[in-house]
C-alpha positions as a Markdown table, in Angstrom:
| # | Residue | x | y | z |
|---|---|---|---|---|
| 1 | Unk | -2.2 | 27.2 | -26.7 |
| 2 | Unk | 1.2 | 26.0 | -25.0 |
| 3 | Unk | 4.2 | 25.7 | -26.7 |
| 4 | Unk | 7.7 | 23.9 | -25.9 |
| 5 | Unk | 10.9 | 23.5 | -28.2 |
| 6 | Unk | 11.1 | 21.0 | -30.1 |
| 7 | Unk | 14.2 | 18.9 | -29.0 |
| 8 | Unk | 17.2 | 21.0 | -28.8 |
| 9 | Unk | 16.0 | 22.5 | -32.3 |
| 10 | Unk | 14.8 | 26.7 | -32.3 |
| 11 | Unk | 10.9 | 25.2 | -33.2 |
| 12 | Unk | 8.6 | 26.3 | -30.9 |
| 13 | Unk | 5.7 | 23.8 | -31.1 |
| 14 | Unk | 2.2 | 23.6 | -29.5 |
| 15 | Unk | 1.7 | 21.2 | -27.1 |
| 16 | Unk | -1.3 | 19.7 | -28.7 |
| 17 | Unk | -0.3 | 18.2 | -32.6 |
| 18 | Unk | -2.9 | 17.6 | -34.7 |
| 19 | Unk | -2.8 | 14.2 | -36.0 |
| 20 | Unk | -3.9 | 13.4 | -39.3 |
| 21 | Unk | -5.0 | 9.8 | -40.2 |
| 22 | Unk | -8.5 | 9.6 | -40.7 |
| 23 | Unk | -8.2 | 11.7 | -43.6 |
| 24 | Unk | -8.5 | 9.3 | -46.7 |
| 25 | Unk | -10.6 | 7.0 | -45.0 |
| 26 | Unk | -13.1 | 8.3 | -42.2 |
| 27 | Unk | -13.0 | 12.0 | -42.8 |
| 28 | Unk | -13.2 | 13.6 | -47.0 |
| 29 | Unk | -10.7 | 16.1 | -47.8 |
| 30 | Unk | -13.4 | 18.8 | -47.1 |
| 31 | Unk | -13.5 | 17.8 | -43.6 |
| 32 | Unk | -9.7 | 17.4 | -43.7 |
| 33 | Unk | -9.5 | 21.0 | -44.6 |
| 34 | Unk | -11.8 | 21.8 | -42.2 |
| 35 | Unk | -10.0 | 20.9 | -39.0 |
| 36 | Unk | -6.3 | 22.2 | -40.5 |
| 37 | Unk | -8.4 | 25.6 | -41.1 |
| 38 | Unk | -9.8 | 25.5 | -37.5 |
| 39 | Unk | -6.5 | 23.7 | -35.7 |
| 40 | Unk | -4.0 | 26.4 | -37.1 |
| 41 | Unk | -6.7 | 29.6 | -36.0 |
| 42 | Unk | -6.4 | 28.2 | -32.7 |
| 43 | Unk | -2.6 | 27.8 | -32.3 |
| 44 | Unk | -2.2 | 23.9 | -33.2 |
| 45 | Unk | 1.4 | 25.1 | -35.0 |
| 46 | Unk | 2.1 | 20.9 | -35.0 |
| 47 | Unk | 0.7 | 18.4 | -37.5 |
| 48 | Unk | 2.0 | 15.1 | -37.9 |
| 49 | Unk | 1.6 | 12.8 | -40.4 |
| 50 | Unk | 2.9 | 9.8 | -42.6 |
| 51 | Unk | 3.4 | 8.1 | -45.6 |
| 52 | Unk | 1.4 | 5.1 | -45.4 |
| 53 | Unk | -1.7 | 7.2 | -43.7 |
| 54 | Unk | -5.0 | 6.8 | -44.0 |
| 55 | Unk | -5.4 | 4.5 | -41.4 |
| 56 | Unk | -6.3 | 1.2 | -41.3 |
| 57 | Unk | -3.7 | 0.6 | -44.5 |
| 58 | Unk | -4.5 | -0.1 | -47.5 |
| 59 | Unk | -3.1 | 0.0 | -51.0 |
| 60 | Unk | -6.4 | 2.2 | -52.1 |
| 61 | Unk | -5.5 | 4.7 | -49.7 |
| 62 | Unk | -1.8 | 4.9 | -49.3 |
| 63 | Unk | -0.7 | 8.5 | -48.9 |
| 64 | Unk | -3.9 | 10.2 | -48.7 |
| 65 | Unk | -3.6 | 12.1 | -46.0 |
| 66 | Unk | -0.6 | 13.2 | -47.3 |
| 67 | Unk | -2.2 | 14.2 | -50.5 |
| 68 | Unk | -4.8 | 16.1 | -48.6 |
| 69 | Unk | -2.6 | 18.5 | -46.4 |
| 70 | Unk | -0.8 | 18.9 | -49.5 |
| 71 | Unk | -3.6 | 20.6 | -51.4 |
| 72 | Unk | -4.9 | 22.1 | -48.6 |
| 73 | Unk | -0.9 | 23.9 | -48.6 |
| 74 | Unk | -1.5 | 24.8 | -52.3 |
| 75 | Unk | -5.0 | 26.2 | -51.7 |
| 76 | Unk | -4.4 | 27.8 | -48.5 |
| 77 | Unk | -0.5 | 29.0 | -49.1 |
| 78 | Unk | -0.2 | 29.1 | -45.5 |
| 79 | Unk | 2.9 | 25.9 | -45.7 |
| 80 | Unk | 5.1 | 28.6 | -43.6 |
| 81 | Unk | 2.5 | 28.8 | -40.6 |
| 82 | Unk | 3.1 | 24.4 | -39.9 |
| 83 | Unk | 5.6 | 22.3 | -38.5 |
| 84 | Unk | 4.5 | 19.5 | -40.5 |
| 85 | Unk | 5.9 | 15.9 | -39.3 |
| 86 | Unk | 5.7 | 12.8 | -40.9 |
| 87 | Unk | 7.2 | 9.4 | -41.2 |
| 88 | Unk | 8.5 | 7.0 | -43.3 |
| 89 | Unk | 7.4 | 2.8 | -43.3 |
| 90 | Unk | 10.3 | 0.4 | -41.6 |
| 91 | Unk | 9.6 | -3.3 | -42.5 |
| 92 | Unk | 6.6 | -3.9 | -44.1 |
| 93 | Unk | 5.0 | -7.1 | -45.8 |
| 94 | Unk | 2.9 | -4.8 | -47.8 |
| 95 | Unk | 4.5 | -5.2 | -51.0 |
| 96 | Unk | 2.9 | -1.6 | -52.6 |
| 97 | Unk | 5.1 | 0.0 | -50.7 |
| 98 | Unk | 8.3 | 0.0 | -52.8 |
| 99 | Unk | 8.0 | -3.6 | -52.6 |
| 100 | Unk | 7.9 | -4.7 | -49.2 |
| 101 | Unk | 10.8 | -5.3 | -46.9 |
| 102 | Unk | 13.2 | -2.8 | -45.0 |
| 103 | Unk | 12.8 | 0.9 | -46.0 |
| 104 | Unk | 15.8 | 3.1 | -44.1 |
| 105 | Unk | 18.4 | 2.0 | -47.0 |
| 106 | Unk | 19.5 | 4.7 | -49.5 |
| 107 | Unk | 17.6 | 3.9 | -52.1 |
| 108 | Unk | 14.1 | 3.2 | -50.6 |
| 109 | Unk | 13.9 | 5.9 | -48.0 |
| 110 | Unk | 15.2 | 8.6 | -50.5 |
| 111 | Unk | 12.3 | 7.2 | -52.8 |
| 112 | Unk | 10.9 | 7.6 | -49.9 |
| 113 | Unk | 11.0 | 11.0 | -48.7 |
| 114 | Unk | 10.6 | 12.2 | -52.7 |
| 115 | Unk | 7.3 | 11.0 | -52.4 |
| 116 | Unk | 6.2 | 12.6 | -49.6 |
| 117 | Unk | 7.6 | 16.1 | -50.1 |
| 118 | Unk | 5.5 | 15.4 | -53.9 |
| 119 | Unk | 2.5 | 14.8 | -52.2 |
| 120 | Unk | 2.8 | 17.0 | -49.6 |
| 121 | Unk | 3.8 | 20.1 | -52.3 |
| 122 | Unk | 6.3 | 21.0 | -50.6 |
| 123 | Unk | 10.2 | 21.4 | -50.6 |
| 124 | Unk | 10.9 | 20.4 | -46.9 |
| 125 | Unk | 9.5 | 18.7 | -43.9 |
| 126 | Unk | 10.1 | 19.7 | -40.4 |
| 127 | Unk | 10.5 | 16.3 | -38.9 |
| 128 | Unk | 11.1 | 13.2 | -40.6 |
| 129 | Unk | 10.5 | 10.2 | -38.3 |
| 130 | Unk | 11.4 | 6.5 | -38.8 |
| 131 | Unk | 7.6 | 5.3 | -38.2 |
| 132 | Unk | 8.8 | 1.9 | -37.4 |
| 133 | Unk | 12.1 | 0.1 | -36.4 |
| 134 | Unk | 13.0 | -2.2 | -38.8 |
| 135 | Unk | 14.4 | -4.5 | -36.6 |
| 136 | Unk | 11.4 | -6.7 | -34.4 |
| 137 | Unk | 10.9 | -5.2 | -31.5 |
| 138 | Unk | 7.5 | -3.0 | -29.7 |
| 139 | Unk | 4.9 | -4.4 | -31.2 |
| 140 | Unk | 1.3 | -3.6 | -30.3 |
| 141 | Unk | -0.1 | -5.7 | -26.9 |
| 142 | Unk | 3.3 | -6.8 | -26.0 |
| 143 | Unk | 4.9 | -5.6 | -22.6 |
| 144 | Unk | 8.1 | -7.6 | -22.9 |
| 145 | Unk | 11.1 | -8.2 | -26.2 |
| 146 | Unk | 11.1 | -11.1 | -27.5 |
| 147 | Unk | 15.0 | -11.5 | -29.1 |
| 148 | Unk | 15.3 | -13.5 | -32.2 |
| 149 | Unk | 18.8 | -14.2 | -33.1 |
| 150 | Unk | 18.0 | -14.7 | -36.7 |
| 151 | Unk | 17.0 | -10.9 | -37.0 |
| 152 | Unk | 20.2 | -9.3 | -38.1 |
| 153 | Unk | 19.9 | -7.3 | -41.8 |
| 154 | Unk | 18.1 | -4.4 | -40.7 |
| 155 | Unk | 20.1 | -1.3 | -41.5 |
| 156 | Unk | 23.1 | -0.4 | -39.5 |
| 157 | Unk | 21.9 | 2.9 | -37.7 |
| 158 | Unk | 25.0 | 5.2 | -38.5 |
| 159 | Unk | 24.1 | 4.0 | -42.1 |
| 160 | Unk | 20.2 | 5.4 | -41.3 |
| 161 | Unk | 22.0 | 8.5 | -40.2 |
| 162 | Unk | 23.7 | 8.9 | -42.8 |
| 163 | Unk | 20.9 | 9.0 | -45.1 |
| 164 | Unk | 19.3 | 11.1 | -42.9 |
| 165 | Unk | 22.2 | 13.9 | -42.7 |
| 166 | Unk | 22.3 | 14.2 | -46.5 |
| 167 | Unk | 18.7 | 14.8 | -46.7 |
| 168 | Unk | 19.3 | 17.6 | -44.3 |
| 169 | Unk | 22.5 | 19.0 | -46.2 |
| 170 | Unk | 20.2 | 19.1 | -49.2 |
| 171 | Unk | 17.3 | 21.2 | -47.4 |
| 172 | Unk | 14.9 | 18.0 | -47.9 |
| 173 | Unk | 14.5 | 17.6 | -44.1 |
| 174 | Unk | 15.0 | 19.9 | -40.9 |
| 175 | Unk | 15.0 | 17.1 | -38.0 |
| 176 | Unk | 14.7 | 13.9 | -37.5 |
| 177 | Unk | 12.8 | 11.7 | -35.1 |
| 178 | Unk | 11.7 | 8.1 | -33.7 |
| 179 | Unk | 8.5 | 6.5 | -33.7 |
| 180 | Unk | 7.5 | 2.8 | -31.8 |
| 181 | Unk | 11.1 | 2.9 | -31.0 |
| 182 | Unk | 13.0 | 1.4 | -27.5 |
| 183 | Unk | 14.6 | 3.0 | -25.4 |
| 184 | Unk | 17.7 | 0.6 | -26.2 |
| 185 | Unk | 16.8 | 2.3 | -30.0 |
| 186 | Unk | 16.7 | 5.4 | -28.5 |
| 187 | Unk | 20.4 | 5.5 | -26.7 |
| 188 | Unk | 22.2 | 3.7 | -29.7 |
| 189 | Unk | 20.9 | 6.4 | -32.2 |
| 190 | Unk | 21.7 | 9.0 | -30.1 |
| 191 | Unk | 25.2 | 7.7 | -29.3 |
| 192 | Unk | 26.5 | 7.2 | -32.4 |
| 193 | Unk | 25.4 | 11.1 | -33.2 |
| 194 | Unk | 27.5 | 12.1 | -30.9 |
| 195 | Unk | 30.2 | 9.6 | -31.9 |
| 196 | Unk | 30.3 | 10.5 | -35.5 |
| 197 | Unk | 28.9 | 13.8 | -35.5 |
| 198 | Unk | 25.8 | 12.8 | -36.9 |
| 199 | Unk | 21.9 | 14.3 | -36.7 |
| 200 | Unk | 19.8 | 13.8 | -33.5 |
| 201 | Unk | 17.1 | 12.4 | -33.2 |
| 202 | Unk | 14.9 | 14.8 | -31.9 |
| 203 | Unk | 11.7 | 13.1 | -30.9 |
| 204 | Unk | 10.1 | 9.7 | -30.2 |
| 205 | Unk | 6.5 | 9.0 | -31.4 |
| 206 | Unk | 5.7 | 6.4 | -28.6 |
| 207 | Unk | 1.7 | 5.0 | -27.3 |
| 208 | Unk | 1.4 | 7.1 | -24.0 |
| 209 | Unk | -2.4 | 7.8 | -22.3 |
| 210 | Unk | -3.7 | 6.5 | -18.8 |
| 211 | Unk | -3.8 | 2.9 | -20.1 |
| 212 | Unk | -0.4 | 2.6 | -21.3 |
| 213 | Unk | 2.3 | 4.8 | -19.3 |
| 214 | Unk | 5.0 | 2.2 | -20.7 |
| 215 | Unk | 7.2 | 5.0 | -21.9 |
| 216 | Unk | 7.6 | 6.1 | -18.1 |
| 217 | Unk | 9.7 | 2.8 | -17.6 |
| 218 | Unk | 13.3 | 3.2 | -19.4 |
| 219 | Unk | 12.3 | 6.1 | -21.8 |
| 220 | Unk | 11.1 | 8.8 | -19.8 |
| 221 | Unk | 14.4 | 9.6 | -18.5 |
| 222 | Unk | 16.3 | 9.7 | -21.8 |
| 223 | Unk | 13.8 | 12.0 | -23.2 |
| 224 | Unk | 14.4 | 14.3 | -20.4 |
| 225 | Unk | 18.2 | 14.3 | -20.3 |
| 226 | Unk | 18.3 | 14.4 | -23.8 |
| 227 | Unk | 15.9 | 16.3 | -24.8 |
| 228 | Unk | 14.4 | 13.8 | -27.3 |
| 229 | Unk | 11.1 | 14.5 | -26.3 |
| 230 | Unk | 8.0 | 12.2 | -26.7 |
| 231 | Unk | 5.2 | 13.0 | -29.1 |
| 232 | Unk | 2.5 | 11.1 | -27.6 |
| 233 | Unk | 0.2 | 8.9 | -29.7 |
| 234 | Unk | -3.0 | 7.5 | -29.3 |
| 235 | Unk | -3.9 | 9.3 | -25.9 |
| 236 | Unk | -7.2 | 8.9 | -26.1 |
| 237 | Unk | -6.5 | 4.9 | -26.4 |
| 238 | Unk | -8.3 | 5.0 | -29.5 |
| 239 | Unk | -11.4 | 6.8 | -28.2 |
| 240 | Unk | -11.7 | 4.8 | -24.7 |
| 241 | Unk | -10.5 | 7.4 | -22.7 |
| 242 | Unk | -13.7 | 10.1 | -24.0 |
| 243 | Unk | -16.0 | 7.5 | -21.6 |
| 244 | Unk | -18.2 | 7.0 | -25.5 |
| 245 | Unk | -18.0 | 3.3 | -25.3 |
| 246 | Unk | -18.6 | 2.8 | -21.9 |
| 247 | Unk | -21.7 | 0.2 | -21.2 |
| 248 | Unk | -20.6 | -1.3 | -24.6 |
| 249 | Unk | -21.6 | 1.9 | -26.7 |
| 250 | Unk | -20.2 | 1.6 | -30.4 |
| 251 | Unk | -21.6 | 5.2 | -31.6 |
| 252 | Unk | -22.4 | 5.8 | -35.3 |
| 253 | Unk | -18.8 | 5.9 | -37.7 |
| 254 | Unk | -16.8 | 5.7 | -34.5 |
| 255 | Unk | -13.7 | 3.9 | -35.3 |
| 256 | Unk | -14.7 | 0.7 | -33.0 |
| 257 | Unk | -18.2 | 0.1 | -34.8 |
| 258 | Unk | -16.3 | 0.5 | -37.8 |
| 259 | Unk | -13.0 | -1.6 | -37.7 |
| 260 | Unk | -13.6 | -4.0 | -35.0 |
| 261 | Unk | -10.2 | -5.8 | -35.1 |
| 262 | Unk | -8.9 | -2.8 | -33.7 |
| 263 | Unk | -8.7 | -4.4 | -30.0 |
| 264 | Unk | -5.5 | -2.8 | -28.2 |
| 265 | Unk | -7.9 | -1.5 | -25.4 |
| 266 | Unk | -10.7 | -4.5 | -24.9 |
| 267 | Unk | -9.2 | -6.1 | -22.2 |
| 268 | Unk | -10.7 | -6.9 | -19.3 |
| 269 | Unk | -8.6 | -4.7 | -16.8 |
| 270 | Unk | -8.6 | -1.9 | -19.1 |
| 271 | Unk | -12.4 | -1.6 | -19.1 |
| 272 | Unk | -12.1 | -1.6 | -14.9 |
| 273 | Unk | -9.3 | 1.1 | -15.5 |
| 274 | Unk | -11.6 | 3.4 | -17.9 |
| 275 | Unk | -14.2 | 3.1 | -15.6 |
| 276 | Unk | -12.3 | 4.4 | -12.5 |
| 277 | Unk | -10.5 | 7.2 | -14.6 |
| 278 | Unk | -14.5 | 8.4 | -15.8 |
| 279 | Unk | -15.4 | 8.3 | -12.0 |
| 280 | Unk | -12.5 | 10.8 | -11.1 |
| 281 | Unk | -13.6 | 12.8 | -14.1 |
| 282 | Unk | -16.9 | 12.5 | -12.6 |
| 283 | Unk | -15.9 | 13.8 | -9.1 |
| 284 | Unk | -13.7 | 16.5 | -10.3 |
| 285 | Unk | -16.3 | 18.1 | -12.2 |
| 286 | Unk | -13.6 | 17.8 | -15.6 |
| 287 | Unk | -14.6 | 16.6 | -19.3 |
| 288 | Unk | -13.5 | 13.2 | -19.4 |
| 289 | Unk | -11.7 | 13.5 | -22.8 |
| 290 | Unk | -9.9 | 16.9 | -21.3 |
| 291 | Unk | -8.4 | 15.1 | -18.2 |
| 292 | Unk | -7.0 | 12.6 | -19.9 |
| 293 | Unk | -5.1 | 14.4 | -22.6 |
| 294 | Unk | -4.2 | 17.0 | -20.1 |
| 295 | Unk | -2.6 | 14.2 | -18.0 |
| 296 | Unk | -0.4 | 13.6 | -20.8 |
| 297 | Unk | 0.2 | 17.2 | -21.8 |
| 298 | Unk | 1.8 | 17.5 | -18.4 |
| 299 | Unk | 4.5 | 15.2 | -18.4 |
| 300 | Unk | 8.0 | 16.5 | -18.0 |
| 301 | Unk | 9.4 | 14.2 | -20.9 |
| 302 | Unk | 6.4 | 15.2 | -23.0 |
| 303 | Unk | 7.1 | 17.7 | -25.9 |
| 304 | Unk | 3.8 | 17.1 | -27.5 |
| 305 | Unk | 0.1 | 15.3 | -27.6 |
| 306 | Unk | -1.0 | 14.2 | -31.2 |
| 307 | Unk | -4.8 | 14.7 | -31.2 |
| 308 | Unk | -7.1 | 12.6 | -33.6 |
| 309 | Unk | -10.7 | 13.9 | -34.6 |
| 310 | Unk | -13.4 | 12.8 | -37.4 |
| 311 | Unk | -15.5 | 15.7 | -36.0 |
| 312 | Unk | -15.4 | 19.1 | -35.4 |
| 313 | Unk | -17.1 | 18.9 | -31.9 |
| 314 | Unk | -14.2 | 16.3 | -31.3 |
| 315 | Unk | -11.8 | 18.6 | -31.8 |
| 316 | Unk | -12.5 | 21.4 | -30.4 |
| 317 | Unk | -12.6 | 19.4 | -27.0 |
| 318 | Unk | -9.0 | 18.6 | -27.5 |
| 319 | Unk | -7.8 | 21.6 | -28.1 |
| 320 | Unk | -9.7 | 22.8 | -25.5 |
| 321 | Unk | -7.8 | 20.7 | -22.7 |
| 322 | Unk | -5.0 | 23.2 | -23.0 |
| 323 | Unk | -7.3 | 25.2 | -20.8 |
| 324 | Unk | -8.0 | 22.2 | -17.9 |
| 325 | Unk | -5.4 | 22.5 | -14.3 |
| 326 | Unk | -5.5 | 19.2 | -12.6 |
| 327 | Unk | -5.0 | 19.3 | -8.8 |
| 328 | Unk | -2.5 | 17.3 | -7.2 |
| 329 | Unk | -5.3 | 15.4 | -5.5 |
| 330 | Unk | -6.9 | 14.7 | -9.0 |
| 331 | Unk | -3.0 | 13.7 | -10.2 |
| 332 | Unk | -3.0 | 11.1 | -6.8 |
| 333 | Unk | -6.3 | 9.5 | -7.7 |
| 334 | Unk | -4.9 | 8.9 | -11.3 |
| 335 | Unk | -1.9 | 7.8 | -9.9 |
| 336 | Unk | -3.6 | 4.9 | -7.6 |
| 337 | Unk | -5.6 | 3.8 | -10.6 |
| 338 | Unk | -2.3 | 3.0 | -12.2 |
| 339 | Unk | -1.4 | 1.0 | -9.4 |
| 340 | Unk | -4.8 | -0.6 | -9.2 |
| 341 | Unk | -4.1 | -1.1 | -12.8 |
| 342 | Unk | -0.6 | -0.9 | -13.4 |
| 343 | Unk | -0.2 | -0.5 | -17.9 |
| 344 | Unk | -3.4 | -2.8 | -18.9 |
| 345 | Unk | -3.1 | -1.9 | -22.5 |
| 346 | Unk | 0.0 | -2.3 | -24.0 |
């Protein structure tokens, strides 16, 4: 396994995070336990989680997966071996959670963060990320920002801080991070730590794989200079990238046959794209799945590449892709794709 630092921060974590949320929903806990039992033996130090997982939300299954990695903690007593992440909600319309409505105010995130560290069974997380800006901005298939001047009562950010920095007085939370966030969101939370003396965020949970290289635009660059690294998400492009619903496959309990509204990666140009990445995989000689999360693994602004399995076979093969090298000619063929291609899945 690889390892890099988490942020500025002394954590030393693997370069391949094991990402949790199919546990609730498409995996039992058994199988749950399964892959934390077989991840950790093989130096996956890096889980990541969050409140509102199993995914696709619902109210049946809120904080699962939490629940799960919290027994499997009690049983196992192994809490000391894990940098555990996980998040809490932004805006949501979803009224079981604490009613619906913005979540990074005193009250609610505290409620918050009590919750999780209860289901989790434990008395601190690693890194606590804000899953979602609760301003309107990055949403799923968008490339551009729409503003909307009426979208103004979303929680001052030195405010969020603040929260967040007596959390960590208390021992609740180590670090903090970003997920879906901009890279305007970014800058502004970083400068006002520095202005007031305030906890960094360490980390942004972002979409990165060869259909979506967004993040290269405005945030890779922050990430490196600041060393707010990215935890990519979803490199896989929800199972795309693996070549298993090429020729419009839908396998058995894959997550495509199953929730078919999931359509981030249906397009027509990303099809083209997936079929020229398998063809390079192809001429290479290199496991489809392997070369594109070692593509991401790679990236100097990346700190770490959160893997999603329902099988064991799955996840051995991304653990595995530690192991690949890609040349710089199979780097240049990626590359060209891109340009072919340039981001058809945002």
């Amino acid at each position: 396994m690889n390892y890099k630092k988490l942020g500025n921060t002394d954590l030393n974590v693997s370069t391949i995070c094991l990402g949790t949320m199919t546990w609730g929903e498409q995996n039992t806990q058994d199988e749950g336990f399964q892959q934390m039992d077989y991840a950790l033996d093989h130096g996956v130090n890096f889980w990541d989680t969050a409140e509102i997982y199993s995914i696709p939300m619902r109210a049946e299954t809120y904080g699962e997966t939490e629940r799960i990695i919290g027994n499997w903690f009690q049983k196992t007593n192994k809490r000391d071996k894990v940098i555990i992440a996980t998040k809490v909600c932004g805006n949501t319309s979803n009224k079981y959670i604490r009613g619906g409505g913005y979540n990074f105010g005193q009250k609610k995130i505290t409620q918050a963060l009590d919750e999780s560290l209860k289901r989790l069974k434990t008395d601190y997380i690693d890194l606590y990320q804000l899953h979602w800006p609760e301003r309107n901005t990055n949403f799923f298939g968008k490339h551009g920002y729409e503003h909307d001047e009426n979208d103004k009562d979303w929680t001052p950010f030195e405010e969020i801080l603040e929260n967040l920095d007596k959390f960590i007085n208390q021992g609740k939370i180590r670090y903090i991070g970003l997920s879906n966030e901009t890279a305007w969101g970014l800058s502004k939370f970083l400068e006002i730590s520095k202005l007031k003396g305030l906890p960094k965020m360490m980390s942004v949970q972002n979409p990165y794989n060869l259909l979506n290289r967004t993040y290269e635009v405005g945030l890779a660059e922050i990430s490196v200079r600041e060393k707010s690294g990215l935890l990519a998400y979803s490199p896989l492009a929800f199972g795309y990238l693996t070549g298993k619903y090429r020729n419009n496959e839908l396998p058995a309990k894959s997550r495509m046959k199953l929730f078919k509204d999931f359509t981030r990666y249906k397009n027509d140009n990303g099809q083209k794209a997936i079929e020229e990445y398998y063809k390079i995989s192809k001429k290479f000689n290199i496991d489809f799945t392997k070369m594109s999360l070692k593509f991401c693994e790679i990236q100097p602004f990346m700190t770490s590449v959160i893997i999603g399995a329902t099988t064991m076979e799955q996840l051995k093969t991304n653990i595995e892709s530690v192991n690949v090298s890609l040349t710089s000619e199979v780097i240049n063929e990626i590359n060209n794709v891109q340009k072919k291609y340039p981001n058809p899945c945002p």
